[in-house]
Structure formats: structure tokens, C-alpha cells
N, C-alpha and C positions, 0 to 999 in steps of 0.2 A: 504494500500500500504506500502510495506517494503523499506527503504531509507538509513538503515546503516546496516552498519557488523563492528565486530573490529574482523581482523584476530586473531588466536591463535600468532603471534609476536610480537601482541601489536599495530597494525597498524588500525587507525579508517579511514574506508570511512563511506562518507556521500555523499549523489547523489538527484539528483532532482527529479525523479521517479526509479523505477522497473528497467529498460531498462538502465539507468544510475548507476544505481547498480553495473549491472551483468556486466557493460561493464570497469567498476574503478575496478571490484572485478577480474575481469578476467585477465586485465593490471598489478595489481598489484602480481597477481601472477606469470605470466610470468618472470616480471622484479626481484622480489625478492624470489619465491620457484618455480625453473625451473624443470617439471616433474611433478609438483603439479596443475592439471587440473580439473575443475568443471564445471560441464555443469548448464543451469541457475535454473535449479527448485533444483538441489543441493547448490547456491549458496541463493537462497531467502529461502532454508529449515531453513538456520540457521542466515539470515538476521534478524531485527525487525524492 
């Protein structure tokens, strides 16, 4: 199971499961790269 990303700006999430992931990774996009959208098996491709 995949639980972190660190964005290319330098920004680390860390989430509880998968599903916690994609949903910190998707918030964190909206709020700080607006237009910058990933759907979840593009965000766990490059999770670890």
C-alpha cells in the first residue's frame, strides 16, 4: 500500500491508506496548482 507523495513543490503528504492518499493529494492540488488534476491511479503511479 502507497501512503506518501512529496509533490514536485516540495510539499510531503502522508495519509493513512490509498484512499487517504489520493484524497490529501487531490486537496492539495486544488488549493495550491489550480488546473493541475490527477485522477487516482495517476496519483498512486508516483506515490511510495
Amino acid at each position: 500500500m502507497k501512503t506518501r507523495l512529496t509533490c514536485p513543490c516540495g510539499h510531503r503528504i502522508t495519509a493513512v491508506d490509498e484512499d487517504d492518499l489520493v484524497s490529501q493529494t487531490q486537496q492539495h492540488l486544488a488549493e495550491e496548482h489550480p488546473g493541475h488534476e490527477y485522477d487516482r491511479e495517476q496519483i498512486l503511479f508516483i506515490a511510495s
